[in-house]
N, CA, C and O atoms as CSV, one atom per row, in Angstrom:
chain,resi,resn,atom,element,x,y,z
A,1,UNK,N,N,94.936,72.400,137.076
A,1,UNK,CA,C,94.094,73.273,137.887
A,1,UNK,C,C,93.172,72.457,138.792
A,1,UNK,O,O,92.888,72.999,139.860
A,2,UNK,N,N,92.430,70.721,138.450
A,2,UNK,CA,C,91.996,70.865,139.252
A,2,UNK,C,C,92.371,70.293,139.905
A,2,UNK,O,O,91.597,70.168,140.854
A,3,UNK,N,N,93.449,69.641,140.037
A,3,UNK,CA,C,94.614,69.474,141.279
A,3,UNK,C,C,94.606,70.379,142.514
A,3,UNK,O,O,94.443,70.091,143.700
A,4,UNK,N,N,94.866,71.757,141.807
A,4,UNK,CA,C,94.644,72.278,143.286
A,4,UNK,C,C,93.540,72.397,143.920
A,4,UNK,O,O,93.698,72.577,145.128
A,5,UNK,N,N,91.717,72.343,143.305
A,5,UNK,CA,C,90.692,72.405,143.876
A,5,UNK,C,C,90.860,71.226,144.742
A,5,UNK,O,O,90.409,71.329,145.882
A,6,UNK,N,N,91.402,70.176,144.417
A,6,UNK,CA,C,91.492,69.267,145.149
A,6,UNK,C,C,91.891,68.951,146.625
A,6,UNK,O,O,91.235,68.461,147.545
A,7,UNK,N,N,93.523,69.508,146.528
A,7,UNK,CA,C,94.294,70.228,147.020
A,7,UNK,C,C,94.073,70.711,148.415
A,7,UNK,O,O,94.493,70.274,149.486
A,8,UNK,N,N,92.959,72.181,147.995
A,8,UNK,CA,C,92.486,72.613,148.448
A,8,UNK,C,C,91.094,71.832,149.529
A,8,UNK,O,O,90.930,71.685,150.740
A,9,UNK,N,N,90.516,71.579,148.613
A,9,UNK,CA,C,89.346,71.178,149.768
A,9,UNK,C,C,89.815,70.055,150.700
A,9,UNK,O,O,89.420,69.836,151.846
A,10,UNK,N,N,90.751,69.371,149.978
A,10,UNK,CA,C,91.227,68.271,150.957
A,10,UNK,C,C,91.754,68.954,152.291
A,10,UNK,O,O,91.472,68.535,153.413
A,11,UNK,N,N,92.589,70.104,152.021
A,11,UNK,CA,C,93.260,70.493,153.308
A,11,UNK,C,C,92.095,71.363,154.451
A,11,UNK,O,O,92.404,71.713,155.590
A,12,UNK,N,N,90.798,71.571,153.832
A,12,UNK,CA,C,90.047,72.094,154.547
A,12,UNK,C,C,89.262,71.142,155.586
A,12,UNK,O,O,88.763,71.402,156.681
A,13,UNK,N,N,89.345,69.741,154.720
A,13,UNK,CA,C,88.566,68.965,155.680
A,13,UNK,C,C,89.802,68.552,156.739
A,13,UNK,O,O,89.629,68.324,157.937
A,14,UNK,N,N,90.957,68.511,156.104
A,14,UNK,CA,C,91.932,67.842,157.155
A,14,UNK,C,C,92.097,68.713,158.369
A,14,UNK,O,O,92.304,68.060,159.392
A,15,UNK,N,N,92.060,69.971,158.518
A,15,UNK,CA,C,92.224,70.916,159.437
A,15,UNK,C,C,91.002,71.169,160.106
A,15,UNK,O,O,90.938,71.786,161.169
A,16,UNK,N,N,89.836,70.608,159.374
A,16,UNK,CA,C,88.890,70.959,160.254
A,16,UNK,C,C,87.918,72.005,159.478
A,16,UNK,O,O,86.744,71.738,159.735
A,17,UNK,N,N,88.037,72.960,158.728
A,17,UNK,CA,C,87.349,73.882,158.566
A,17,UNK,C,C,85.841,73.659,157.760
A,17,UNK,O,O,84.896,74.432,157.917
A,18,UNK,N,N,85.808,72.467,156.878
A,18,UNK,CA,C,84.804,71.732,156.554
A,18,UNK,C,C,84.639,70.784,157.053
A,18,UNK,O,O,85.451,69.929,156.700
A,19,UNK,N,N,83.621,70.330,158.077
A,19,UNK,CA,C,83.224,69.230,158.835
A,19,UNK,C,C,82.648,67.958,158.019
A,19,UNK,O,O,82.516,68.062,156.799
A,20,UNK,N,N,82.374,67.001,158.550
A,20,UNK,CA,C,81.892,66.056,158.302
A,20,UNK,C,C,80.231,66.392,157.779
A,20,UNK,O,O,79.604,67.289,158.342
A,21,UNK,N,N,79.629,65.608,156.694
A,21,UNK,CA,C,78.697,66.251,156.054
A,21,UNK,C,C,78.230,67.843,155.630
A,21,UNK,O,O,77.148,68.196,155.162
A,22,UNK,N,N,79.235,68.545,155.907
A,22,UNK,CA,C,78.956,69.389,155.199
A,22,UNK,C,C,78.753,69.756,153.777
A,22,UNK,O,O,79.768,69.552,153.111
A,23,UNK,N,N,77.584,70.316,152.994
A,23,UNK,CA,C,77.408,70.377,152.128
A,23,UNK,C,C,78.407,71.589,150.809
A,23,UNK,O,O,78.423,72.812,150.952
A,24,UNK,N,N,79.076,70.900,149.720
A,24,UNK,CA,C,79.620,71.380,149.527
A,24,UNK,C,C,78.936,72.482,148.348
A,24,UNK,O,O,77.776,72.389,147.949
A,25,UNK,N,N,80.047,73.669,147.834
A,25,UNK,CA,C,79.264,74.764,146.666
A,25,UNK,C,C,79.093,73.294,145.842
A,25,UNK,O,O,79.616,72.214,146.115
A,26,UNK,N,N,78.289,73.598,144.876
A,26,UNK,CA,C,77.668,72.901,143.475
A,26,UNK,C,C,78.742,73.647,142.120
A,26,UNK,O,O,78.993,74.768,141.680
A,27,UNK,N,N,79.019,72.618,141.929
A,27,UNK,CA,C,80.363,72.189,140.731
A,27,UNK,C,C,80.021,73.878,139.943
A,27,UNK,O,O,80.902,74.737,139.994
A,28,UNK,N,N,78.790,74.141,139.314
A,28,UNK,CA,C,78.883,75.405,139.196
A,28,UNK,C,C,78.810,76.555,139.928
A,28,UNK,O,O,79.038,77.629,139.373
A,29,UNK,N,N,78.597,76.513,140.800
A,29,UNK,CA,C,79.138,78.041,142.018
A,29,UNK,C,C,80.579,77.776,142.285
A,29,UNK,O,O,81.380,78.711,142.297
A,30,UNK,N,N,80.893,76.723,142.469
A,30,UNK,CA,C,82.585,76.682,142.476
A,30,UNK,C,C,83.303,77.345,141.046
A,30,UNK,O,O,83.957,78.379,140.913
A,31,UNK,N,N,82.881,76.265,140.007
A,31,UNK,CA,C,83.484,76.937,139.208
A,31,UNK,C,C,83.349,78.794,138.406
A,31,UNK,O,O,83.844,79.381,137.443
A,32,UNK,N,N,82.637,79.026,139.225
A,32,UNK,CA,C,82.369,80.844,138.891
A,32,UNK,C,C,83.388,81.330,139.771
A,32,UNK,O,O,84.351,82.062,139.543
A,33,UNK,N,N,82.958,80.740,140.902
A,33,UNK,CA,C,83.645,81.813,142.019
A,33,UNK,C,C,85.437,81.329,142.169
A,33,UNK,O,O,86.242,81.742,143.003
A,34,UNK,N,N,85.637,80.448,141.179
A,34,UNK,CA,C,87.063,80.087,141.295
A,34,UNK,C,C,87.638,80.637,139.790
A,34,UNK,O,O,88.821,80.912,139.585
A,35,UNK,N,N,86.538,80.738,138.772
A,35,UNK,CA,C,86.892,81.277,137.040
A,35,UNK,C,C,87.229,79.879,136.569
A,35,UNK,O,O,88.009,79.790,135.621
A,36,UNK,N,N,86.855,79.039,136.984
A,36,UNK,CA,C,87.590,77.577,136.258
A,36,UNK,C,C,86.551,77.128,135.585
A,36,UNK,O,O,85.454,77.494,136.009
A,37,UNK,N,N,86.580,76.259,134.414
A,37,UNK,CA,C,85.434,75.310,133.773
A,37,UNK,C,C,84.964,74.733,134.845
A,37,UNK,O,O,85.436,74.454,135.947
A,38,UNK,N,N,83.205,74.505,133.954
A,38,UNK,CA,C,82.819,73.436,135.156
A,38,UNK,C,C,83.370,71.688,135.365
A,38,UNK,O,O,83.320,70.794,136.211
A,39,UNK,N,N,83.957,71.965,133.829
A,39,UNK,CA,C,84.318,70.274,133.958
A,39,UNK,C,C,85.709,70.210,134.201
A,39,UNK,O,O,86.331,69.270,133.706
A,40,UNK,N,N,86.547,71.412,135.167
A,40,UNK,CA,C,87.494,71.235,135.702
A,40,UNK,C,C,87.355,70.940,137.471
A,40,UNK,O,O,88.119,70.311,138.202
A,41,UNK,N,N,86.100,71.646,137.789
A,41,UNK,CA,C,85.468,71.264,139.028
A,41,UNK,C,C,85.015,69.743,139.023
A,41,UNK,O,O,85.051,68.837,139.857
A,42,UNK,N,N,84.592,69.859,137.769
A,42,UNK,CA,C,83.421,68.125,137.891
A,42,UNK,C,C,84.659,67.407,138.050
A,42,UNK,O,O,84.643,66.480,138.860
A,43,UNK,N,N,85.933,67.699,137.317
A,43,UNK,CA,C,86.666,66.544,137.313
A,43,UNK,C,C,87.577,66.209,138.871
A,43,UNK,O,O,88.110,65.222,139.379
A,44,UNK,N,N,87.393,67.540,139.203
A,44,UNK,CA,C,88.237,67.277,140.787
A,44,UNK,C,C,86.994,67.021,141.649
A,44,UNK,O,O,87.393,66.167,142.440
A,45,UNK,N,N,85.568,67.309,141.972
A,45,UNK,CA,C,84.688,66.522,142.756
A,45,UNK,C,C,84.613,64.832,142.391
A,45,UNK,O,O,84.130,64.018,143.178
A,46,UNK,N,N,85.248,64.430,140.901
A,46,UNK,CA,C,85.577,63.153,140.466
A,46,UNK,C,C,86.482,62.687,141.412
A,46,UNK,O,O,86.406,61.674,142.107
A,47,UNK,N,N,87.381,63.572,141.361
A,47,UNK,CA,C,88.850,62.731,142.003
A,47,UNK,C,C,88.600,62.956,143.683
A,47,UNK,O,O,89.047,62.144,144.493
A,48,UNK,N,N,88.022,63.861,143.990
A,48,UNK,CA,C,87.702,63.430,145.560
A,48,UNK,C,C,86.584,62.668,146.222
A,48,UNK,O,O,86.548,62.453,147.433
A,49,UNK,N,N,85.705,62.286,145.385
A,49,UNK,CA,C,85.275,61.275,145.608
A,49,UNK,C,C,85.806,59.916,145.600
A,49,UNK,O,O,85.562,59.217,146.583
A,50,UNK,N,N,86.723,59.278,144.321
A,50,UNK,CA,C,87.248,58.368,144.286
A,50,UNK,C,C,88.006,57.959,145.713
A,50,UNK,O,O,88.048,56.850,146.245
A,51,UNK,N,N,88.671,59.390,146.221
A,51,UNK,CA,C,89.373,59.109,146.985
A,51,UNK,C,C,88.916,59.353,148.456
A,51,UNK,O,O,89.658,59.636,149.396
A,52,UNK,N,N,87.563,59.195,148.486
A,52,UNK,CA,C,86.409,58.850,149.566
A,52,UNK,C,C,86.301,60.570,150.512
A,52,UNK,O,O,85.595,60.876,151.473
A,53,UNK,N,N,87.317,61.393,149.732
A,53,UNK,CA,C,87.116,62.675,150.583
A,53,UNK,C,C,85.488,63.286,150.304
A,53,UNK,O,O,85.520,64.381,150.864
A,54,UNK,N,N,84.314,63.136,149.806
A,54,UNK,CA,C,83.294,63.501,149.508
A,54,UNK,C,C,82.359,62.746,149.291
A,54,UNK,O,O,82.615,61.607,148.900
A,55,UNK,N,N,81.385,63.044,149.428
A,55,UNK,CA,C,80.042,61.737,148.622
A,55,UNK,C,C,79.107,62.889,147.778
A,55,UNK,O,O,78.887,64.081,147.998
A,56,UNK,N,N,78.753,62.144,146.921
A,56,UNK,CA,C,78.096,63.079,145.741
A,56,UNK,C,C,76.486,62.010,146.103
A,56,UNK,O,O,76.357,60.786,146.101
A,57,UNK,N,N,75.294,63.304,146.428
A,57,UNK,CA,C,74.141,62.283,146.359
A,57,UNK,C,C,73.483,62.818,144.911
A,57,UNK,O,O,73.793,63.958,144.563
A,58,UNK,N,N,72.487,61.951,143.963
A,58,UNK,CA,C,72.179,62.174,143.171
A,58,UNK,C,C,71.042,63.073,143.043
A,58,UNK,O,O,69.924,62.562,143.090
A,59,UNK,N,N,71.152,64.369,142.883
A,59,UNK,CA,C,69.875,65.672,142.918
A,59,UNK,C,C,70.143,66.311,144.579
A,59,UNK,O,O,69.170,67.000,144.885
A,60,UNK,N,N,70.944,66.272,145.437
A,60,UNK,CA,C,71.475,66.644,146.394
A,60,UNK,C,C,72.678,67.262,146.390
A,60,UNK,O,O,72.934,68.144,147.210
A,61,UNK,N,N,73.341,66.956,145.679
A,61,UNK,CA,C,74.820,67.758,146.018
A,61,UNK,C,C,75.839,66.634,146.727
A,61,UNK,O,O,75.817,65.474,147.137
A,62,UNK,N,N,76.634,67.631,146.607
A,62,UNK,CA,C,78.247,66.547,147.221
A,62,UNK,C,C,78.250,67.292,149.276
A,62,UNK,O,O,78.072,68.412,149.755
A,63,UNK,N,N,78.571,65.821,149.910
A,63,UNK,CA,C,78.758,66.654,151.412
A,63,UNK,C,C,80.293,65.977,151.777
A,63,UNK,O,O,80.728,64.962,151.233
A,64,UNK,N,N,80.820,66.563,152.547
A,64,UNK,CA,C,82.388,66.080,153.059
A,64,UNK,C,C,81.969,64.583,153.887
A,64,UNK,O,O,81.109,64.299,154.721
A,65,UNK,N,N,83.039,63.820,153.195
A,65,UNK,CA,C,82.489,62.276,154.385
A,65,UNK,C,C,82.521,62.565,155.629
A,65,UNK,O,O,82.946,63.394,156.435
A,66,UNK,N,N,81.842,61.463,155.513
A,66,UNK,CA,C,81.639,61.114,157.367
A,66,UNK,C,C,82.779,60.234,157.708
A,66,UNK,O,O,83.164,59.957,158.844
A,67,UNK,N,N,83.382,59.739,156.331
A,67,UNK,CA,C,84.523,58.366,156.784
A,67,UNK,C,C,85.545,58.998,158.151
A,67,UNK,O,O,86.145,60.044,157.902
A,68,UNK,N,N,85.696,58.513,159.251
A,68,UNK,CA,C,86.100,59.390,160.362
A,68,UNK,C,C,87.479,58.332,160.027
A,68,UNK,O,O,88.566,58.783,160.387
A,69,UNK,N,N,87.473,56.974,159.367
A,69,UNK,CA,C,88.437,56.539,159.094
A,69,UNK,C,C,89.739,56.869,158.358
A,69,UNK,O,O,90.945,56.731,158.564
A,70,UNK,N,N,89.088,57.279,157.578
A,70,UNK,CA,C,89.629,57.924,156.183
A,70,UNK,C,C,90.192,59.616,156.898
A,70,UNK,O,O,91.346,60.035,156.990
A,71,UNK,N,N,89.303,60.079,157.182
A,71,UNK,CA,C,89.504,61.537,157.929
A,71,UNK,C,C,91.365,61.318,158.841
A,71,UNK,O,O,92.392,61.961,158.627
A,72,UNK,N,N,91.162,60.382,159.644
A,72,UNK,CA,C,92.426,59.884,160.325
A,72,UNK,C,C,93.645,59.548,159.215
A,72,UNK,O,O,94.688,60.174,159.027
A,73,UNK,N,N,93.240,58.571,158.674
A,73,UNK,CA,C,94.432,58.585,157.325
A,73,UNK,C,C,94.728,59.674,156.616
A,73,UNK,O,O,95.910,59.673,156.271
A,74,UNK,N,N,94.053,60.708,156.222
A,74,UNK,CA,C,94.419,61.870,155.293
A,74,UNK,C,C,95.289,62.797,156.485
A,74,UNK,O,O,96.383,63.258,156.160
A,75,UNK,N,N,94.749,63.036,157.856
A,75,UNK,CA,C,95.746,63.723,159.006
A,75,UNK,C,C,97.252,63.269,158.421
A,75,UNK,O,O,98.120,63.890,157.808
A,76,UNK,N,N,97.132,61.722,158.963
A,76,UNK,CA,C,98.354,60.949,159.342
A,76,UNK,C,C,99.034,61.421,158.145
A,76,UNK,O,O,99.947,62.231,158.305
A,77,UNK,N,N,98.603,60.883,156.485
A,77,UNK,CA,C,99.427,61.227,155.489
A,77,UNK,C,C,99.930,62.713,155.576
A,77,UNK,O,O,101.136,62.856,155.378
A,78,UNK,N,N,99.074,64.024,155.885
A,78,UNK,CA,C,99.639,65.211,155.747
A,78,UNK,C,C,100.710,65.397,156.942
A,78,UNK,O,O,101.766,65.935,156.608
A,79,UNK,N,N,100.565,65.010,158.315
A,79,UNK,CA,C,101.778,64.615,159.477
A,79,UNK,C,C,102.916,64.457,158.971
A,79,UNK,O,O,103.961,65.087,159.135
A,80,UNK,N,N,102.564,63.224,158.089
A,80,UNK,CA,C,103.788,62.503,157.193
A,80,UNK,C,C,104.925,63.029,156.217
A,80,UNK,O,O,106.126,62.840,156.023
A,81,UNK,N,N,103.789,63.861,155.664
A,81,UNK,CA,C,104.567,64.694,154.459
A,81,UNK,C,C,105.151,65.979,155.480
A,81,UNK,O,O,106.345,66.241,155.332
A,82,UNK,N,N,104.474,66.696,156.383
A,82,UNK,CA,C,105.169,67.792,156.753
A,82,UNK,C,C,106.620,67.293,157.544
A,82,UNK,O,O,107.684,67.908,157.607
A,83,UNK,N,N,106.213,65.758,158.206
A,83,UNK,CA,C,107.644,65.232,158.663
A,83,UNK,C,C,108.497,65.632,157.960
A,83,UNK,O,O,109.251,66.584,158.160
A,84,UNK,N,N,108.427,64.703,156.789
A,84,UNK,CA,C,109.246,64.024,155.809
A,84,UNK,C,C,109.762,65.484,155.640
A,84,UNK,O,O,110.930,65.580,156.016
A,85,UNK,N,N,109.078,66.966,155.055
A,85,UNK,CA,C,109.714,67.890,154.721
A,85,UNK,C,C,110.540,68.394,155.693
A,85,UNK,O,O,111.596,68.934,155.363
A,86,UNK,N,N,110.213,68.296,156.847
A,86,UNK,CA,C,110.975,69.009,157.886
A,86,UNK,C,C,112.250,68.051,157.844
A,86,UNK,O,O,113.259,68.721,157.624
A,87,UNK,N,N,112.575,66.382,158.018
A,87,UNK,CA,C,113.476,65.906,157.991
A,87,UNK,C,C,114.367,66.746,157.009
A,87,UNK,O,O,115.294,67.487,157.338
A,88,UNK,N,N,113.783,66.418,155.388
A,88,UNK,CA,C,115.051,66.671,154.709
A,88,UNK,C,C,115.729,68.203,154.965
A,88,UNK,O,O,116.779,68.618,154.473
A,89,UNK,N,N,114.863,68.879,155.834
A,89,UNK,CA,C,115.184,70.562,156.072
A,89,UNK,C,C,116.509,69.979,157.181
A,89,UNK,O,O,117.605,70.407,156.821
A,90,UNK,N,N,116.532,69.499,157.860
A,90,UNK,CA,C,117.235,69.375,158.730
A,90,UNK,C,C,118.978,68.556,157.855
A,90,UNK,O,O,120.170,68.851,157.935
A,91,UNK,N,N,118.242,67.547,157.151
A,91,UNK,CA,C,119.010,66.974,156.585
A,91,UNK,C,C,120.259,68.278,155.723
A,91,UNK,O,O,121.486,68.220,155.809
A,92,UNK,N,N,119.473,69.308,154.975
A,92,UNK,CA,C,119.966,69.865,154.129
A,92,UNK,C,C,120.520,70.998,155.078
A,92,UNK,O,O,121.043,71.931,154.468
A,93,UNK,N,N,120.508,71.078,156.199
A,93,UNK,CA,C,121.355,72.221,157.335
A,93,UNK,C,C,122.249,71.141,157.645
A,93,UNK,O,O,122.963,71.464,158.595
A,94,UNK,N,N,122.546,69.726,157.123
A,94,UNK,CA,C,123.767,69.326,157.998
A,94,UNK,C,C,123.298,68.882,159.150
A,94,UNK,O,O,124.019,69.414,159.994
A,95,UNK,N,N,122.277,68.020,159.851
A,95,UNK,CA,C,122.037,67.867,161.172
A,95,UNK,C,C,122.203,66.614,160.777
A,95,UNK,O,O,122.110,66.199,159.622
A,96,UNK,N,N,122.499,65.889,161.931
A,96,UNK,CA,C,122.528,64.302,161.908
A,96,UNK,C,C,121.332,63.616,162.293
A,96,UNK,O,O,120.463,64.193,162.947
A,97,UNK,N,N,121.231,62.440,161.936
A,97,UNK,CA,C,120.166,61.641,162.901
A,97,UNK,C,C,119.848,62.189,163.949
A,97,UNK,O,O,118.937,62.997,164.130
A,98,UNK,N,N,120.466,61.839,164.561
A,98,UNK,CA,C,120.286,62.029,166.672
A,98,UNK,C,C,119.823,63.365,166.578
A,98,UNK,O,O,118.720,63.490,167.111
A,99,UNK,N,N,120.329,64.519,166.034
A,99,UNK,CA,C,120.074,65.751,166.435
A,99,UNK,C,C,118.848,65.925,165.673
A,99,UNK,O,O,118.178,66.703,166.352
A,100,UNK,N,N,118.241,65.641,164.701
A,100,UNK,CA,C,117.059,65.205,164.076
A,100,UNK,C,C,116.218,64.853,165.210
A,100,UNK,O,O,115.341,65.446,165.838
A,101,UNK,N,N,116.705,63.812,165.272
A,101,UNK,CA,C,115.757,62.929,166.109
A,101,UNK,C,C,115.468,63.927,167.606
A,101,UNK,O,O,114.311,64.099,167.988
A,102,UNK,N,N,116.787,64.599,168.447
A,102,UNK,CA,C,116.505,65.186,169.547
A,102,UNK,C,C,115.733,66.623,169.287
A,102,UNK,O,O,115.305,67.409,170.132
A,103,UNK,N,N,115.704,66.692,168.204
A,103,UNK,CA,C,114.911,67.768,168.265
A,103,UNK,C,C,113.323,68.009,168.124
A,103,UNK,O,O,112.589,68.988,168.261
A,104,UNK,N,N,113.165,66.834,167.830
A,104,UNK,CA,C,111.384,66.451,167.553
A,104,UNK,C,C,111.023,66.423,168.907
A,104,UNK,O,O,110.030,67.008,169.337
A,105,UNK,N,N,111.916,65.659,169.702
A,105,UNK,CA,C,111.499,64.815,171.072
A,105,UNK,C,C,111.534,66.037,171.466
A,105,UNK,O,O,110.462,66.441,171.918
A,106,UNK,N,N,112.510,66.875,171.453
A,106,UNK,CA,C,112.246,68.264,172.717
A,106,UNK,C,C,111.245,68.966,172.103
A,106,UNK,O,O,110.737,69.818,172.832
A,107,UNK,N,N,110.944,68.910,171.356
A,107,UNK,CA,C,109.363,70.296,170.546
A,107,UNK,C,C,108.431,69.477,171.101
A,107,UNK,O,O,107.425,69.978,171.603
A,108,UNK,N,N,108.654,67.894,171.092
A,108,UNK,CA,C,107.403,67.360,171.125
A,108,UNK,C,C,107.029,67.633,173.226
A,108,UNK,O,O,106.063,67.719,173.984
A,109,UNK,N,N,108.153,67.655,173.265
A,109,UNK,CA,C,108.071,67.990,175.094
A,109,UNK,C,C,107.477,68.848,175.646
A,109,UNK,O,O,106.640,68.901,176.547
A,110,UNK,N,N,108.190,69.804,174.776
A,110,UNK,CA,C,107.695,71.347,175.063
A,110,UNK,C,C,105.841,71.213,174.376
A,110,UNK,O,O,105.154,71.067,175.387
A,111,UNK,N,N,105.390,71.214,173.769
A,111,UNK,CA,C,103.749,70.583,173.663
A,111,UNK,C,C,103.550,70.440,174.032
A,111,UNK,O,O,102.839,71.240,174.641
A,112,UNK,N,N,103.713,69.092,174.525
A,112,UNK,CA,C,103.127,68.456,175.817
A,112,UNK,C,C,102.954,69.116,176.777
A,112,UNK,O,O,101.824,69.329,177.217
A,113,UNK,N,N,104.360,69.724,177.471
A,113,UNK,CA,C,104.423,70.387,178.550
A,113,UNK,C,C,103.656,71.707,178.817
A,113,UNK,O,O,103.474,72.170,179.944
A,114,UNK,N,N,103.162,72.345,177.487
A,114,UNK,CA,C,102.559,73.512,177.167
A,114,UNK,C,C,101.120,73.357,177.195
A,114,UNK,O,O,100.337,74.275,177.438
A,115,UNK,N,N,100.761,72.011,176.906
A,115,UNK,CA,C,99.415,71.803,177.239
A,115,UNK,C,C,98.940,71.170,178.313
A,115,UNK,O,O,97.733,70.981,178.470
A,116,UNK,N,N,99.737,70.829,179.052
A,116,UNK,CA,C,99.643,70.360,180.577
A,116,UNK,C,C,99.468,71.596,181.494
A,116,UNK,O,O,98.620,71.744,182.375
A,117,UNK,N,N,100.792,72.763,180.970
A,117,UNK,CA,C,100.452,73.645,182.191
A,117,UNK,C,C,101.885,73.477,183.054
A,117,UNK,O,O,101.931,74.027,184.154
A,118,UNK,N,N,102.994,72.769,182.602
A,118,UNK,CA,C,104.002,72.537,183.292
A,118,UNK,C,C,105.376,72.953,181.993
A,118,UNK,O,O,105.318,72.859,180.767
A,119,UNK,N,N,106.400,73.368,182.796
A,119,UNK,CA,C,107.528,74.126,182.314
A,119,UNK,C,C,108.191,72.893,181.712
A,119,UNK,O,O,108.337,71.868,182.378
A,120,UNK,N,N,108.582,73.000,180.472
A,120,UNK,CA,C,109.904,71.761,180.189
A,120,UNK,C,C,111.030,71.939,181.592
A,120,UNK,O,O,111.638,72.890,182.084
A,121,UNK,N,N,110.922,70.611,181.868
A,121,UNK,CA,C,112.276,70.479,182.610
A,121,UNK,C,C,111.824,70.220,184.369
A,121,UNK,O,O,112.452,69.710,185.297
A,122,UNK,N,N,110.714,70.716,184.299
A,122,UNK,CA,C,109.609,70.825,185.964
A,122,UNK,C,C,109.571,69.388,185.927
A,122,UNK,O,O,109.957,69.065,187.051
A,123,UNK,N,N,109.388,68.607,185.441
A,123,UNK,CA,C,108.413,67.323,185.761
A,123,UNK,C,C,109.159,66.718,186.332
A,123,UNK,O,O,108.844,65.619,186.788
């Protein structure tokens, strides 16, 4: 269980929805408003700290890092993993490399091209 608190808050800072220093609930308002022990919370504000997603001040509370470093690495790793899943999706329809591969490049075109303001294929 507290895997997924983990889980969870991690993907909030990665997307954005908890900013940098923001102050987080206190191990017991989490654990009410989630029904979990508190020392299933304490133990996942443990594990996200270790793993620099939080800072715990002492008689203050825990706030989301500021590490803007770290913030970039946790993106990149979740990028990574949604790759990786989408590859083997492709893999498991039977697509080859190349068509793998041409199909990132054209989504990634069409993005681009979608946030420019210009039609795939115009430029």
């Amino acid at each position: 269980m507290y895997l997924q608190i983990v889980e969870q808050i991690t993907s909030k800072v990665l997307i954005g929805d908890w900013p940098a220093d923001m102050p987080l609930p206190s191990i017991r308002e989490l654990a009410a408003s989630t029904q979990v022990s508190v020392i299933t919370v304490k133990r996942a504000y443990l594990e996200l700290e270790r793993a620099g997603v939080i800072v715990t001040q002492a008689g203050k509370g825990s706030y989301v890092s500021a590490n803007t470093d770290l913030n970039q690495q946790l993106r990149r790793q979740e990028f990574e993993q949604q790759l990786a899943d989408t590859i083997n999706l492709g893999k498991q329809l039977q697509l080859s490399d190349e068509q793998i591969i041409d199909c990132v490049a054209q989504q990634l075109l069409m993005q681009t091209s979608l946030k420019s303001g210009v039609k795939a294929g115009e430029q």
